[in-house]
Every structure is written in C-alpha cells, then in structure tokens.
ZAZA-62309 format. One record per residue (C-alpha): residue number from 0; x, y, z. Coordinates in steps of 0.2 Angstrom, whole numbers, plus 5000, padded with zeros to 4 digits. Example, Ala and Ser with C-alpha at 12.3 -4.5 7.8 and 13.67 -1.06 7.14 Angstrom:
2
{pt 0, {5062, 4978, 5039}}
{pt 1, {5068, 4995, 5036}}
This chain:
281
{pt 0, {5107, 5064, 5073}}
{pt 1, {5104, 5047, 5085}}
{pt 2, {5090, 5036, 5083}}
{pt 3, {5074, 5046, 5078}}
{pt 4, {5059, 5044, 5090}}
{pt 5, {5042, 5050, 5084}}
{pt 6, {5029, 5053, 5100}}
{pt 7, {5016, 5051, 5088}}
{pt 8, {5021, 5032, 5080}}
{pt 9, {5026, 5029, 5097}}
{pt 10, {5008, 5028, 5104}}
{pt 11, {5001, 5016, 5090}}
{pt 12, {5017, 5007, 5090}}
{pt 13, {5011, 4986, 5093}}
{pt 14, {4992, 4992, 5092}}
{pt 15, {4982, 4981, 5082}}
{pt 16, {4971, 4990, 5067}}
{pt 17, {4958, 4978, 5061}}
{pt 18, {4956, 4974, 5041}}
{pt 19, {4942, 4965, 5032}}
{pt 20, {4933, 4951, 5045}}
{pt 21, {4950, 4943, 5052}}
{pt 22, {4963, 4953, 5048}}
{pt 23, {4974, 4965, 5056}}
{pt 24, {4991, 4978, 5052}}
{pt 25, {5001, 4980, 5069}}
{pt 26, {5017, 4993, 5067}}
{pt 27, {5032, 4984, 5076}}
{pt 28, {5044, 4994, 5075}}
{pt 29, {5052, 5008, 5064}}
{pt 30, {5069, 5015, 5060}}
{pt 31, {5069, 5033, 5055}}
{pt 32, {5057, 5047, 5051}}
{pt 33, {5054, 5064, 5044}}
{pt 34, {5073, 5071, 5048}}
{pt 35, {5079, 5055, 5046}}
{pt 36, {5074, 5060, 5025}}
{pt 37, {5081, 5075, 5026}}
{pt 38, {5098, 5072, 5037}}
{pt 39, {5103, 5057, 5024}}
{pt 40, {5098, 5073, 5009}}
{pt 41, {5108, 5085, 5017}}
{pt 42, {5121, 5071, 5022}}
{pt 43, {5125, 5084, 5040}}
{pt 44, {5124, 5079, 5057}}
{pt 45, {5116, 5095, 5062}}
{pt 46, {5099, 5097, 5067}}
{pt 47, {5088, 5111, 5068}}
{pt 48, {5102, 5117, 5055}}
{pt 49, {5085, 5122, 5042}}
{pt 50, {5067, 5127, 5045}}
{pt 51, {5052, 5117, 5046}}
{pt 52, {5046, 5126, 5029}}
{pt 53, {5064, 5122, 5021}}
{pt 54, {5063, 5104, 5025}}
{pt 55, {5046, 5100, 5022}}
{pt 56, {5050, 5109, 5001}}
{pt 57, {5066, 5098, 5002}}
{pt 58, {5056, 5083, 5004}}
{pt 59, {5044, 5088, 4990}}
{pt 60, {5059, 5092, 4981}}
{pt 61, {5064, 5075, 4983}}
{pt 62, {5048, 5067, 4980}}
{pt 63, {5044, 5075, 4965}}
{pt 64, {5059, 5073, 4956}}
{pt 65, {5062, 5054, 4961}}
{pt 66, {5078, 5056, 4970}}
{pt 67, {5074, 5042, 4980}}
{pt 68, {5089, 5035, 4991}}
{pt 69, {5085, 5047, 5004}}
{pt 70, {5068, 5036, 5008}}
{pt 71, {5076, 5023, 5008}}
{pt 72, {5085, 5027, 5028}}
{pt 73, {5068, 5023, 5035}}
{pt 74, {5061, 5007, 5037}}
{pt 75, {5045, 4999, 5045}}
{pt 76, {5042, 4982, 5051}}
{pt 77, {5022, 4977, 5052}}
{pt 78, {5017, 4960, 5060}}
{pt 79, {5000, 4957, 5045}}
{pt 80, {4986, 4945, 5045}}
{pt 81, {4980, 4942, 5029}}
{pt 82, {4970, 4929, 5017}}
{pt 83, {4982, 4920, 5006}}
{pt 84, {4975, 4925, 4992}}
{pt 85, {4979, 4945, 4998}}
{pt 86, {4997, 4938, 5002}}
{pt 87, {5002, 4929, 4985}}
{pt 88, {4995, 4944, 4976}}
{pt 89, {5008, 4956, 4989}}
{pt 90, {5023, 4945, 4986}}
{pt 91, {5025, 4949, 4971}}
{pt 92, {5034, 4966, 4977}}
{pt 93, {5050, 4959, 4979}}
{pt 94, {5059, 4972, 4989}}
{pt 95, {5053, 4968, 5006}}
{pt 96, {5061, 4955, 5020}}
{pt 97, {5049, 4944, 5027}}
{pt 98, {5044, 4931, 5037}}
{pt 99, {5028, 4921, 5037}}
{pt 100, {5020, 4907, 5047}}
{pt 101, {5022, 4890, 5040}}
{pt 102, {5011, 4876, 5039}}
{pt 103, {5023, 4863, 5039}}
{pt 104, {5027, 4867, 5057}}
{pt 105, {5010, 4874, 5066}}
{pt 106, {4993, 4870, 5063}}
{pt 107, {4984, 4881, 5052}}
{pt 108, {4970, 4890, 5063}}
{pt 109, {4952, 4889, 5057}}
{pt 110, {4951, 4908, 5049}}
{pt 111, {4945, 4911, 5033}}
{pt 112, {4940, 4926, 5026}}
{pt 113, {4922, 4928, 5022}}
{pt 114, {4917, 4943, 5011}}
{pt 115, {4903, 4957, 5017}}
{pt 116, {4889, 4957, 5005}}
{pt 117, {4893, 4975, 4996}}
{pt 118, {4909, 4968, 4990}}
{pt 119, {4902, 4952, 4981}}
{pt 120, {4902, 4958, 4963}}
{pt 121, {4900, 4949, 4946}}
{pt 122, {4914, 4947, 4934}}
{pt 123, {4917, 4963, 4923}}
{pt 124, {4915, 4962, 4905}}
{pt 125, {4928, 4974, 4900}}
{pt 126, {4941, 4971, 4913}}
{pt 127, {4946, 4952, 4914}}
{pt 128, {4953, 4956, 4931}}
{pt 129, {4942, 4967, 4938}}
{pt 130, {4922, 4967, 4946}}
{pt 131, {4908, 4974, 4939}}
{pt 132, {4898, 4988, 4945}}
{pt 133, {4882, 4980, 4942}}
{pt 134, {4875, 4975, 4958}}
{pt 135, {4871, 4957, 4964}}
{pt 136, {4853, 4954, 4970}}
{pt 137, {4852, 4952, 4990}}
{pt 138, {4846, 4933, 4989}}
{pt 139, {4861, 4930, 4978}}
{pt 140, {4874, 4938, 4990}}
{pt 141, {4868, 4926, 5004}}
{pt 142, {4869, 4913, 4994}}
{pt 143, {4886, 4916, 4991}}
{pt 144, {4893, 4918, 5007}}
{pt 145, {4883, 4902, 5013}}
{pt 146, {4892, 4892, 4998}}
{pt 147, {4910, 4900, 5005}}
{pt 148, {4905, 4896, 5021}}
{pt 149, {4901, 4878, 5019}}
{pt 150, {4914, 4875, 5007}}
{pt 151, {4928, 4883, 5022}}
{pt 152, {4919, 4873, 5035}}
{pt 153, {4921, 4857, 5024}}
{pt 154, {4941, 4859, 5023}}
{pt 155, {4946, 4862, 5038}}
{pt 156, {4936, 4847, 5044}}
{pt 157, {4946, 4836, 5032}}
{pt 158, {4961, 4846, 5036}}
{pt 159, {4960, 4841, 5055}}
{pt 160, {4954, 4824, 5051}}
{pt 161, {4971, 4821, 5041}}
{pt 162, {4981, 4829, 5056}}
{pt 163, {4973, 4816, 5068}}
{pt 164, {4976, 4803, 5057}}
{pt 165, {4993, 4808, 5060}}
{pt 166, {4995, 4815, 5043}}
{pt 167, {5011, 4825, 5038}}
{pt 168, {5006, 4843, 5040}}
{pt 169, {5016, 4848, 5023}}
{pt 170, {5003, 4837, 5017}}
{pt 171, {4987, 4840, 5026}}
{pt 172, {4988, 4858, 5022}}
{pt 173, {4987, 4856, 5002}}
{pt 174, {4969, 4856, 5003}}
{pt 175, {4967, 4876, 5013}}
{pt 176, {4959, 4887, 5005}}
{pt 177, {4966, 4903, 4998}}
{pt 178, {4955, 4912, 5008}}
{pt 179, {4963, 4906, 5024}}
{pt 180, {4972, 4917, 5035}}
{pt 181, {4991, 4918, 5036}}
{pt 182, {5004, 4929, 5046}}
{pt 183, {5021, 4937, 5042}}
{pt 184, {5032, 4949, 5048}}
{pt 185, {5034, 4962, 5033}}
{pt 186, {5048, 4976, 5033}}
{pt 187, {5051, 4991, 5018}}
{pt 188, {5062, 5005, 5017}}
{pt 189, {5050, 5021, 5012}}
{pt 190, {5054, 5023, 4994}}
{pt 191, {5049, 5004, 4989}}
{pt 192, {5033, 5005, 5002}}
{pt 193, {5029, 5021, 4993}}
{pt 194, {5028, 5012, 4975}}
{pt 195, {5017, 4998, 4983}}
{pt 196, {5006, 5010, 4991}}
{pt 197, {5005, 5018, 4974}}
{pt 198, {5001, 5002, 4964}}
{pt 199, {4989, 4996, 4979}}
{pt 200, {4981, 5009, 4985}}
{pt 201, {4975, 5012, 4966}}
{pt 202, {4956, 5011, 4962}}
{pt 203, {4960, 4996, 4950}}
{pt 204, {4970, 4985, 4964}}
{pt 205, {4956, 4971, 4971}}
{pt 206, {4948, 4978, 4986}}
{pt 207, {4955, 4965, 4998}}
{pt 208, {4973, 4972, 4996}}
{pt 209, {4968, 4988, 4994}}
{pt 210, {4959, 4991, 5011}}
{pt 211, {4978, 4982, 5018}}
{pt 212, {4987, 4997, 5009}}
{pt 213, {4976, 5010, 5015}}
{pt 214, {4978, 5005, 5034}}
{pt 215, {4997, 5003, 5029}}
{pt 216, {4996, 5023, 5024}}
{pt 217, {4987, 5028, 5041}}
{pt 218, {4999, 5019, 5049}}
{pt 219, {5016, 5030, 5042}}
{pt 220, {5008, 5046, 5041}}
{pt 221, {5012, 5043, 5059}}
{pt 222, {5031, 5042, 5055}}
{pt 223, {5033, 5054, 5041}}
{pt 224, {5017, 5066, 5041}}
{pt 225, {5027, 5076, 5028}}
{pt 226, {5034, 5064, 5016}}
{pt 227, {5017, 5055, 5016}}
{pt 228, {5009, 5073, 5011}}
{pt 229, {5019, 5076, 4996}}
{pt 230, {5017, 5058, 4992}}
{pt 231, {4998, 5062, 4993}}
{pt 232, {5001, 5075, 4982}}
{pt 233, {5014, 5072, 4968}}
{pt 234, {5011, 5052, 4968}}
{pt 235, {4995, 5047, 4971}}
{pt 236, {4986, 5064, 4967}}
{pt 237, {4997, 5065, 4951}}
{pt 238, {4999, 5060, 4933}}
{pt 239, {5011, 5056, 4921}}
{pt 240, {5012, 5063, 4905}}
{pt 241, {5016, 5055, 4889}}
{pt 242, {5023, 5067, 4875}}
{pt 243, {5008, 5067, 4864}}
{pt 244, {4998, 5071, 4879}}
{pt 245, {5009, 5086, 4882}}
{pt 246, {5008, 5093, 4865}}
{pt 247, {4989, 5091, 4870}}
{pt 248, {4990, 5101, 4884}}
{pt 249, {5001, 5114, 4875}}
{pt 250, {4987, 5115, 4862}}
{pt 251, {4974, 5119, 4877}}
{pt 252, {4981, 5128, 4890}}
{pt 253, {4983, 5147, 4891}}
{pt 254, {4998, 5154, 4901}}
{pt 255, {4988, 5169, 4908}}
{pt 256, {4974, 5160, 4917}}
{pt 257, {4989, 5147, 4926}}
{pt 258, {4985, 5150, 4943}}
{pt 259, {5001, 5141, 4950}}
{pt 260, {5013, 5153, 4957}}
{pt 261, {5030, 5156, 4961}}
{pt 262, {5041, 5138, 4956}}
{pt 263, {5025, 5129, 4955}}
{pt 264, {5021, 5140, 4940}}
{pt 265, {5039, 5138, 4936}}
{pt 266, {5039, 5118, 4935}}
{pt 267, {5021, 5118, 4926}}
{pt 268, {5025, 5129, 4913}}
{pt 269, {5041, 5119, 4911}}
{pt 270, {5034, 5102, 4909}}
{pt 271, {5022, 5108, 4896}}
{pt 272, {5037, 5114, 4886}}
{pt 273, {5046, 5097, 4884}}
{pt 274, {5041, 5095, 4870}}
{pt 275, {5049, 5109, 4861}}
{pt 276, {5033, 5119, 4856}}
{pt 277, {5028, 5138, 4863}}
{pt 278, {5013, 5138, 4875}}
{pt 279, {4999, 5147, 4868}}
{pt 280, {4993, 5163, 4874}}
C-alpha cells in the first residue's frame, strides 16, 4: 500500500482550531491512517483483501487487547500554541519529538493566557491538585482576572525594558510568566497519543490541558475515524478491573440477564471468570 491519503484530514489539514483565549492546535501533516493499522496487522500488501466490517473488528481487536505496535505506523505532526504552564505539564509525555520556540533567540510576544470567569475555582479540600466545585462570587472572579491582567502587563513591560537595555534575552526572559504563550511543533505515533489522550482528556486532568486534548481527538478522528471509535469505546468509555472488583462483579451479576451477544458475551463472561469462581445464576 503507498502513502495513505485521507479526503477527510486532507480538508482540515494546516487550519487553525482555536483553544482557550490565544491558543490554537493546526494538523501539519500526517503519515498513515485507518488501512495503514490494519496493513501493518495483517503485514500484506494487498488492499481491499478484507471487508470494511472485518477491518473495523480487527482494529478493535487490536485495541482492546493492547496489541499496540500496529498504532504505532501512524504519525501526526501538530504546530500548538499553548501557555507554558499547559506545556510543562505535556512534557512530561516523553514519547513525542518536538520542537519549540526559544526565547534565547526571538522575543517572546505579549500573549498570556487570561482565564474566562466559569473556570476560576477555589482550591479543593480533598484533592490537593484539583479545584473545587463551590463557586467563586462574580465580584471575586473580576477581581481575579484584573490581578492576572495587571500582573501580565507589569512583566512584559520590564521584560521589554531589559531587551532595550540591551539585556541578554536568555536573561530577560527569566521573569515570563507561566502563563505566557509558547509554540512547538509536536509529533506522536497513534498508540502513545492514544495514552496521552487517555490521561488528558480525563475529568481529573486540569481544564487548560484538557480542552488541548479534546481538540487533539477531533482532530484524528479525521485520520482514523475507526481506531478513534474503539478507542472511544474500550479506553476512554472503559474500566479496568482489579481482582477483588471481579470477584465483586461475579457475586452480582446473573448470566441470564447479560445482554452482550455473540463474542461480546463471550469476552464478558470471560473476564468475570478470572478469578477462578463460577458466575452465579
């Protein structure tokens, strides 16, 4: 098979999708698709050698089991405007090749990221990294953004009255705040952007990375419509299961109300009898 070509990724390829009040995700380019996952499966160089139906379950198959290397033939390259707060909290996944802009050789512009008011939240009290839901009086919220705002404004000035002094921008720069913008070019095989999108698109990731990763999935669904359905379904709309937790579910379920069929039912009833016990009936 040559070099996969998707009508559909095609169209939104370069466009700029806006996130939060700067930022933005553009698709650069992509290697790989849908067949691409299945070709590298299969390891044949014949197309249209299987169904649509028997592709799609192979992928699932694939996906659900964590045989992963197939995922890996497809690639993605985004160009990403982010705060740097969004961007040290990414770096930490590892797996990815990128490149961002560097303040040492251009002058930082005067972005900053400036929250909306539904997303100022006090600290929770049960979840040292997390927000609380209990909501922050109007008066308040203005009063926050007016302190970021001020405080923004107040940097870049002394940031840019250093770089007219002539200052080193390696050091001019030391005083940005977090909540600047930066830019890089980011590329990920499938299977290690699946795991970010996993870990990122959760409800306990912070909001600012998480509306990034939600774009990111819009984006690919594009590429591979079917491997990001089975990922909707067996990694993000799925659980993991500890022992204990089966026995539990043995315990609980009855085999004749299962209303899984066919090797659904199969699989299902299999995982509840890891553990060793009979289902009860």
């Amino acid at each position: 098979m040559a070099h996969c070509t998707v009508p559909e990724a095609e169209a939104i390829l370069d466009a700029a999708f806006p996130v939060l009040d700067k930022g933005f995700v553009r698709l650069v380019d992509y290697l790989g698709s849908d067949d691409r996952i299945v070709q590298a499966a299969r390891v044949s160089y014949a197309a249209g050698t299987k169904s649509y139906r028997k592709d799609k379950g192979l992928i699932q198959y694939l996906l659900r089991n964590d045989h992963t290397s197939p995922f890996e033939q497809v690639n993605f390259t985004f160009h990403i405007k982010m705060p740097i707060f969004v961007a040290r909290q990414w770096i930490r996944h590892r797996t990815a090749r990128l490149n961002e802009i560097s303040g040492r050789y251009s002058v930082m512009t005067d972005e900053c990221y400036l929250p909306e008011d539904a997303v100022i939240s006090y600290q929770s009290d049960d979840n040292k990294q997390g927000r609380s839901t209990e909501p922050v009086p109007v008066e308040l919220r203005r009063k926050v953004r007016q302190l970021l705002e001020d405080d923004q404004k107040r940097t870049y000035e002394v940031y840019s009255e250093l770089l007219d002094m002539g200052l080193a921008r390696e050091l001019a720069r030391i005083n940005l705040p977090l909540s600047l913008y930066t830019e890089w070019y980011w590329q990920m095989d499938l299977h290690n952007l699946f795991h970010f999108l996993q870990l990122r698109m959760d409800s306990h990731a912070q909001y600012e990375i998480r509306v990034y990763a939600s774009e990111i999935f819009r984006i690919i669904q594009h590429v591979c419509p079917v491997a990001c359905e089975a990922f909707e379904e067996f990694k993000l709309g799925g659980e993991l299961f500890s022992q204990r937790e089966i026995e539990q579910l043995e315990r609980m379920t009855d085999e004749s109300r299962c209303t899984l069929e066919g090797r659904e039912r199969e699989i299902f009833l299999a995982k509840l009898q890891k553990s060793g016990k009979p289902i009860l009936s």
